[in-house]
C-alpha positions as CSV (number, residue, x, y, z in Angstrom):
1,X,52.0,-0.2,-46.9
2,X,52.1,3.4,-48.4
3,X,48.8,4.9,-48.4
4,X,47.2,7.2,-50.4
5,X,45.0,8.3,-48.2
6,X,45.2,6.8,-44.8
7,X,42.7,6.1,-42.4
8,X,43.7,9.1,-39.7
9,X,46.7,11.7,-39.3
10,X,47.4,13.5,-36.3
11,X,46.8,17.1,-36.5
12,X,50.4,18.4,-35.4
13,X,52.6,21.3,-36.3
14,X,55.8,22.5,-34.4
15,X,53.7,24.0,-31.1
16,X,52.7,20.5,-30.4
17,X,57.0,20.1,-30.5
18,X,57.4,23.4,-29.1
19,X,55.5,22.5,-26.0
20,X,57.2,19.3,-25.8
21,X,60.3,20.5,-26.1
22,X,59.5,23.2,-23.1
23,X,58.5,20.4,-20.3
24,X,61.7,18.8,-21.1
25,X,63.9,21.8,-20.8
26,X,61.4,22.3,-17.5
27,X,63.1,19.5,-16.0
28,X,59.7,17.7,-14.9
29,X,58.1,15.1,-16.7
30,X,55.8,13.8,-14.0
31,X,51.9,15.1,-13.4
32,X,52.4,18.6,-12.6
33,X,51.7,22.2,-13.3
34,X,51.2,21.6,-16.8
35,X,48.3,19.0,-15.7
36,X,46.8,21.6,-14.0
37,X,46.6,23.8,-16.5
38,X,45.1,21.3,-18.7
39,X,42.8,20.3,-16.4
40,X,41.9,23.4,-15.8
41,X,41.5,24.5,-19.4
42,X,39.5,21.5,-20.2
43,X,37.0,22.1,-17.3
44,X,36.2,25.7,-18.4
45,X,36.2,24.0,-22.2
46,X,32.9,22.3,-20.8
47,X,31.3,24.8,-18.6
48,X,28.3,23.6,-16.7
49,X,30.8,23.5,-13.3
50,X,32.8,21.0,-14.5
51,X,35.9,19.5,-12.5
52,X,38.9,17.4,-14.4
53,X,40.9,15.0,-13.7
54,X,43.7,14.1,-16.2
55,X,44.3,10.5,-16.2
56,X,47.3,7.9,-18.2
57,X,44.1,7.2,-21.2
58,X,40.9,7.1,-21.5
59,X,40.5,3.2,-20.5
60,X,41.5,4.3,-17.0
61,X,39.1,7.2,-16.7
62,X,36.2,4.4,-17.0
63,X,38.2,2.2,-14.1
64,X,38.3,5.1,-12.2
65,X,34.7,6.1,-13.1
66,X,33.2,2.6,-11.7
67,X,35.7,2.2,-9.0
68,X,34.4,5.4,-7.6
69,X,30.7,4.7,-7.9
70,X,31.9,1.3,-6.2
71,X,30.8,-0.8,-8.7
72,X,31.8,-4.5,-8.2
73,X,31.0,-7.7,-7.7
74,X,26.5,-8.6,-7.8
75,X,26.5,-5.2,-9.7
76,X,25.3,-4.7,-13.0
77,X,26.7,-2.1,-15.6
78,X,24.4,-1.8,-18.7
79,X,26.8,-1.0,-21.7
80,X,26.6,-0.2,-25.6
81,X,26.8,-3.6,-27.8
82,X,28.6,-1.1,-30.8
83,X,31.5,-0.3,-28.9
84,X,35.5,-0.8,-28.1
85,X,36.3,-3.3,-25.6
86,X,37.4,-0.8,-23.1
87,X,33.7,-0.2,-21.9
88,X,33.3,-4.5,-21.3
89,X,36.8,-5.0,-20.1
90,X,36.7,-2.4,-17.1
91,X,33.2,-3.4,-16.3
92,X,34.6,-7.3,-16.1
93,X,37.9,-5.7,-13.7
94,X,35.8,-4.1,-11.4
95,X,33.4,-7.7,-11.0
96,X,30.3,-6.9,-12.3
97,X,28.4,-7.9,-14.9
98,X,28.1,-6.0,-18.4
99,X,24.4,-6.4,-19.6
100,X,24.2,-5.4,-23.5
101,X,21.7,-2.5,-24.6
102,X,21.1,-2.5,-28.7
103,X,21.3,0.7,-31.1
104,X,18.4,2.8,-31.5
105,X,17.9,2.5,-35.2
106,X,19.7,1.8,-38.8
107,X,19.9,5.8,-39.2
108,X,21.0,6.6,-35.2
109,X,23.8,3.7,-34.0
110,X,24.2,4.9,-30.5
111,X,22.6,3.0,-27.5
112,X,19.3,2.8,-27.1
113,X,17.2,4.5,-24.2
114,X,14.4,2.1,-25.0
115,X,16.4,-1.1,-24.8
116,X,18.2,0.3,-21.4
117,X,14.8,0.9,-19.9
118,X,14.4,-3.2,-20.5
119,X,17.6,-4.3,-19.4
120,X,17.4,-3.0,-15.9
121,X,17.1,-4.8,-13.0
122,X,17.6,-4.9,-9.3
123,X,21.1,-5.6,-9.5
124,X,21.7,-2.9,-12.6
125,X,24.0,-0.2,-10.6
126,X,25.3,2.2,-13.2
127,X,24.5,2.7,-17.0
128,X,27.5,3.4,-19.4
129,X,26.5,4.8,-22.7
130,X,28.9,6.1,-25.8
131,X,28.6,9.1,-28.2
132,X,29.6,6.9,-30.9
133,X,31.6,8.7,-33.4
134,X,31.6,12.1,-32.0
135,X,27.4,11.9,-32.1
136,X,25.8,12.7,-29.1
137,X,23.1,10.1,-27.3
138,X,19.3,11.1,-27.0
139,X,20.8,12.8,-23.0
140,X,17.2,14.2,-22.2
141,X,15.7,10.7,-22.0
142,X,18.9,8.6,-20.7
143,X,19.5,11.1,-18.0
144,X,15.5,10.9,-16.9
145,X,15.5,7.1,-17.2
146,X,18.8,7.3,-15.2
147,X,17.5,9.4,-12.2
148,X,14.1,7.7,-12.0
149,X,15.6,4.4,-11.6
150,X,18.4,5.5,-8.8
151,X,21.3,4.4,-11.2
152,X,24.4,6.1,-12.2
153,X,25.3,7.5,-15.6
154,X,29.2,7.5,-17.0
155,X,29.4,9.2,-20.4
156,X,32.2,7.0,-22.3
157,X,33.2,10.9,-24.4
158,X,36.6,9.0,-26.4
159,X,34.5,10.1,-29.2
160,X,33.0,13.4,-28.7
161,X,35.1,16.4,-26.8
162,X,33.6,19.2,-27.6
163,X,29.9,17.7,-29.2
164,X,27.0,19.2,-27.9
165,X,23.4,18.0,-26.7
166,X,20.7,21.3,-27.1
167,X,24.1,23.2,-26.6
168,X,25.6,21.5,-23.9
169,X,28.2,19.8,-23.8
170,X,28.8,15.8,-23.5
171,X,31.1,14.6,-20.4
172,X,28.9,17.0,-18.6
173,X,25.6,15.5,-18.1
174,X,26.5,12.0,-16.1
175,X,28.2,11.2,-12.8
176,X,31.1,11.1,-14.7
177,X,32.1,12.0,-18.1
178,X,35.1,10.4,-20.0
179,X,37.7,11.2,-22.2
180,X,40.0,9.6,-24.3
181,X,43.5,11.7,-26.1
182,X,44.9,8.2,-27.7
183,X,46.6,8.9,-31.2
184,X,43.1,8.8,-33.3
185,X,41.2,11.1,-31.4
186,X,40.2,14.6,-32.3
187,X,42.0,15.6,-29.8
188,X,45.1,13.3,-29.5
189,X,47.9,13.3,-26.8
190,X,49.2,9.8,-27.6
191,X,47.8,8.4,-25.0
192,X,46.0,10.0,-22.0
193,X,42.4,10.8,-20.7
194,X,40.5,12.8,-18.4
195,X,37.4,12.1,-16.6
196,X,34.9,14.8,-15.7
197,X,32.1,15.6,-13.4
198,X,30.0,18.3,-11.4
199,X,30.1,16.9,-8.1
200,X,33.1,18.0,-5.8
201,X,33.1,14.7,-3.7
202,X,33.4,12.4,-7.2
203,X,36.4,14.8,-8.0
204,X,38.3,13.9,-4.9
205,X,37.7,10.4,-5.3
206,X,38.7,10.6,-8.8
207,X,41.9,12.3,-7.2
208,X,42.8,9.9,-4.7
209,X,41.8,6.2,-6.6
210,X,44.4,7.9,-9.7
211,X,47.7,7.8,-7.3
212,X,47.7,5.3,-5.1
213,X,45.1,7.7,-2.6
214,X,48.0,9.5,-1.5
215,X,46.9,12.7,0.1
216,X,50.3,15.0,-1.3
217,X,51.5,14.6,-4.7
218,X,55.5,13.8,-5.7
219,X,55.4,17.7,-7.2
220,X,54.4,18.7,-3.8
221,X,57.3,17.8,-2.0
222,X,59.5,18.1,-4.6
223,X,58.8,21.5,-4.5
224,X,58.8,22.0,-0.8
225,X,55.1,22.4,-0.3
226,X,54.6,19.0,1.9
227,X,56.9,16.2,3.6
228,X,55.3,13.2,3.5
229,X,51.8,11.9,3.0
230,X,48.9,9.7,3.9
231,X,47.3,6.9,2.5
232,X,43.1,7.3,2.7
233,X,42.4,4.6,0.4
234,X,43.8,2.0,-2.2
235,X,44.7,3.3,-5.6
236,X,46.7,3.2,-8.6
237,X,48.8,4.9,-10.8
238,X,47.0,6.3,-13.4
239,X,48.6,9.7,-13.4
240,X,49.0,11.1,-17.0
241,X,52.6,13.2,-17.4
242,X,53.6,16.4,-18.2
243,X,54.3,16.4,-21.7
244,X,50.9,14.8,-22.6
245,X,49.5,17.5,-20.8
246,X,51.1,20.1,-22.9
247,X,50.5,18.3,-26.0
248,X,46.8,18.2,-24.6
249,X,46.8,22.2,-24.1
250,X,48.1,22.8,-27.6
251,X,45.4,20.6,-28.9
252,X,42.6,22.1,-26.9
253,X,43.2,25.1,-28.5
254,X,43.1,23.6,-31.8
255,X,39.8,21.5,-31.0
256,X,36.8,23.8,-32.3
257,X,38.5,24.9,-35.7
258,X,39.2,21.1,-36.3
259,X,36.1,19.7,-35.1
260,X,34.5,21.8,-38.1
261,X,36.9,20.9,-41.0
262,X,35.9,17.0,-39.6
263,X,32.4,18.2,-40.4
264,X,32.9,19.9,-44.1
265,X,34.9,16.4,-44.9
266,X,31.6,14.5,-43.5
267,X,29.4,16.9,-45.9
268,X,31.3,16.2,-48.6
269,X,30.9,12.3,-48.3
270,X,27.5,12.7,-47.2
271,X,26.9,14.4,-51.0
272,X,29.2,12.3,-53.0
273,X,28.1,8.5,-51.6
274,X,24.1,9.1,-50.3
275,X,23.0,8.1,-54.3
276,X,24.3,4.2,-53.6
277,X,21.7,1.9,-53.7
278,X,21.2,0.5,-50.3
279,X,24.1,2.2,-48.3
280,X,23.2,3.4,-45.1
281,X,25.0,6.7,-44.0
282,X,23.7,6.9,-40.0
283,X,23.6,10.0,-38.2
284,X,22.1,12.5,-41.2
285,X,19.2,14.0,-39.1
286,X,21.1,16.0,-35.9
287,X,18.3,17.2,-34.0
288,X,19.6,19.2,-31.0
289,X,22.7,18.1,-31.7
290,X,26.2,19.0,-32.4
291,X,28.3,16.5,-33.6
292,X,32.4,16.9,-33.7
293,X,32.7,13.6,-36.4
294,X,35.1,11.3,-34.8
295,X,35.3,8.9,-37.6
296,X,32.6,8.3,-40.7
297,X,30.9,4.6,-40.9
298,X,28.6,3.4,-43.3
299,X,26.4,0.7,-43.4
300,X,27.0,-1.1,-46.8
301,X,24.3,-2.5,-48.9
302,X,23.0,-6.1,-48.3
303,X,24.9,-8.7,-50.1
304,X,28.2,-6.4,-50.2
305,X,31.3,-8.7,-49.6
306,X,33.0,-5.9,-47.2
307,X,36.6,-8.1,-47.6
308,X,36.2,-7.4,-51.2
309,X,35.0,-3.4,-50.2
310,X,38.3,-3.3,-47.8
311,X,40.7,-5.2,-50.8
312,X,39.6,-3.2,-53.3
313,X,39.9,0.1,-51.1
314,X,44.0,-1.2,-49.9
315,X,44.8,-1.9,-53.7
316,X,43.7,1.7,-54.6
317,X,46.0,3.2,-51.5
318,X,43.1,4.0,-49.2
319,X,42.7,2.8,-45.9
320,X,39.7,1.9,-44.1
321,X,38.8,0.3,-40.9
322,X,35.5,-1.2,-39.1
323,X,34.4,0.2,-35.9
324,X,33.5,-2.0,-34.1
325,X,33.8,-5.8,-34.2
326,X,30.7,-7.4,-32.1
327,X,31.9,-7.8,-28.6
328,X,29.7,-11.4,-28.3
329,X,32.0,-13.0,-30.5
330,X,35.6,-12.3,-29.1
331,X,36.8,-15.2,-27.7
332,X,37.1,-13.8,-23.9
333,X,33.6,-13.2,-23.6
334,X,32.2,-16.0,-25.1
335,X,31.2,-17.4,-22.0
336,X,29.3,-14.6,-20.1
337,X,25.9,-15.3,-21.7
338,X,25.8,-12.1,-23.0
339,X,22.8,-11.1,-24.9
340,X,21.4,-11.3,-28.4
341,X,21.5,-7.5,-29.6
342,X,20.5,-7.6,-33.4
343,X,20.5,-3.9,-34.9
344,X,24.1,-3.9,-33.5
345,X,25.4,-7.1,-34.8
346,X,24.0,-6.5,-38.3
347,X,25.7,-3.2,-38.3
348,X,28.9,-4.8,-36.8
349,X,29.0,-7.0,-40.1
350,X,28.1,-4.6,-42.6
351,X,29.8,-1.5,-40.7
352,X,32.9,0.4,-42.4
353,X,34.8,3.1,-42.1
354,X,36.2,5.7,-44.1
355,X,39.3,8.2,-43.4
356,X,38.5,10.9,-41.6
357,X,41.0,13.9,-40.1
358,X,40.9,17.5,-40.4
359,X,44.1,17.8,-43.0
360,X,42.8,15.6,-45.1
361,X,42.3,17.6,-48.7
362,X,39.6,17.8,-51.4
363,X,42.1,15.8,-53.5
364,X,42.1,12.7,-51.4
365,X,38.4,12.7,-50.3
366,X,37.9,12.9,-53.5
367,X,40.4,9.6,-54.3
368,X,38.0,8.2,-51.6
369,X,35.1,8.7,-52.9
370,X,35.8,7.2,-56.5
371,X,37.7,4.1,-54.8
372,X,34.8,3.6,-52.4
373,X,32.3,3.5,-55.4
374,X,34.5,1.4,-57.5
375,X,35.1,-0.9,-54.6
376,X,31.1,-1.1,-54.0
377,X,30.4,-2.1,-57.5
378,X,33.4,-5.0,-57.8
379,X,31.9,-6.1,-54.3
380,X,28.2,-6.8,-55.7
């Protein structure tokens, strides 16, 4: 399918092939210095004392997140019914049990503090919550409800590096924050990750648990600095490699400026599309917030046939997605009783998504806006 207008593009130019084209001339592909310059530039990117870990995508930075809280089996993780699978699935690895907090509203789609509050109970150990695309959650009162309770808090950031909550920034405020780089992200390694926190001892676990809790790393004594090493604990491989690294440092630096031509493309939908009777555009009142505008969803009107929205949309060239299908009814976890969550499965059906990138032009948000209007009224 040639599109139009597509639903992402990645935000390269030659220094992302420059700097991939340097590591390989370097001779070393594995995590090295280049990771730890990344890491390092990402932590400062933060503030607030943060320490990074860079980490194969941002699925394993969750794993690693619950590993090292020792979540597992007779636990509980309380999770975001509008999300990506990633938050259930590592919740179901680890052998606990994912527990299902609703959206906060038609006009705010992120989780919930009220409906966490309800959810928890003795066996709750840890509360995962999402900045769904790019917006951050209501931190003040998930952070309090957090430490009053005794549980921990894992920011899931794969929307949001570099959004802000009353100027701080997200991945900063929980035990752990993480981050994902896959190809759609606003900042976008391919794949890769990193995982975040303040505290020095979840740092080193983070460290260990993502190469198989080796004490010395293969660059170590490749370069002379160590012999052999110990084992401390079990881990895994979950090292990310030098080239994503340096595709990571390239796009670090282009984060800020493209975080706000994402938001002048939002403004411009926002203005062309808020006139349509019965379409709900979420996220329009940003109290102490800063948003970085991962992707832009809508809620269409009641009644709308949304195959008929996404047809129409394909056979004028644009493409579109829905974020997210409702995690109740995928086949794998059918079975786990998991409960009824209703703002989230009403927006799951009526959800849609637009394209959304920082190249994108007048020209084609302009295609999208008239192919999106077109597409609402054959839909009716």
């Amino acid at each position: 399918m040639m599109w139009n207008v597509q639903l992402f593009k990645l935000n390269f130019d030659e220094r992302e092939v420059s700097a991939v084209a340097d590591v390989v001339r370097g001779g070393w592909l594995t995590m090295g210095e280049q990771t730890k310059r990344f890491e390092a530039a990402f932590a400062d990117y933060l503030g607030q004392d943060v320490k990074a870990a860079a980490v194969s995508n941002g699925t394993a930075a969750l794993h690693l997140a619950l590993l090292a809280l020792g979540v597992g089996a007779g636990d509980e993780v309380i999770i975001p019914s509008l999300t990506f699978v990633a938050d259930i699935n590592t919740v179901l690895l680890t052998g606990a049990a994912p527990v299902l907090a609703d959206c906060t509203s038609w006009d705010d789609w992120n989780i919930d503090p009220a409906d966490i509050a309800r959810k928890i109970t003795p066996r709750t150990k840890a509360v995962m919550i999402v900045h769904y695309a790019g917006y951050p959650c209501a931190m003040d009162e998930i952070v309090s409800l957090c430490q009053h309770h005794g549980l921990a808090l894992i920011e899931d950031c794969a929307h949001a590096p570099g959004a802000r909550y009353k100027g701080r920034r997200v991945g900063s405020f929980g035990d752990f924050g993480c981050f994902s780089f896959f190809t759609n992200k606003n900042l976008s390694v391919g794949e890769g990750g990193m995982v975040t926190t303040c505290s020095p001892d979840h740092d080193k676990k983070i460290r260990f648990l993502r190469s198989h809790g080796m004490t010395t790393l293969t660059l170590d004594r490749h370069q002379g600095r160590a012999i052999s090493y110990d084992v401390e604990r079990p881990g895994l491989n979950y090292r990310i490699d030098e080239m994503r690294a340096a595709l990571g440092l390239v796009q670090l630096g282009k984060l800020d400026e493209a975080n706000r031509l994402r938001k002048r493309v939002v403004e411009r939908y926002v203005s062309a599309l808020r006139d349509l009777e019965g379409l709900v555009i979420p996220f329009l009142d940003l109290r102490d917030t800063e948003s970085v505008y991962h992707i832009f969803p809508v809620l269409l009107p009641k009644g709308t046939d949304r195959l008929v929205v996404i047809e129409q949309l394909k056979q004028a060239g644009v493409q579109s997605s829905i974020h997210y299908p409702l995690l109740q009814k995928f086949s794998a976890f059918r079975d786990l009783g998991l409960c009824a969550t209703p703002i989230a499965s009403e927006i799951s059906r009526r959800e849609l998504t637009l394209p959304l990138y920082p190249t994108i032009t007048e020209d084609e948000v302009d295609i999208v806006i008239r192919a999106f209007r077109d597409a609402i009224d054959s839909a009716k």
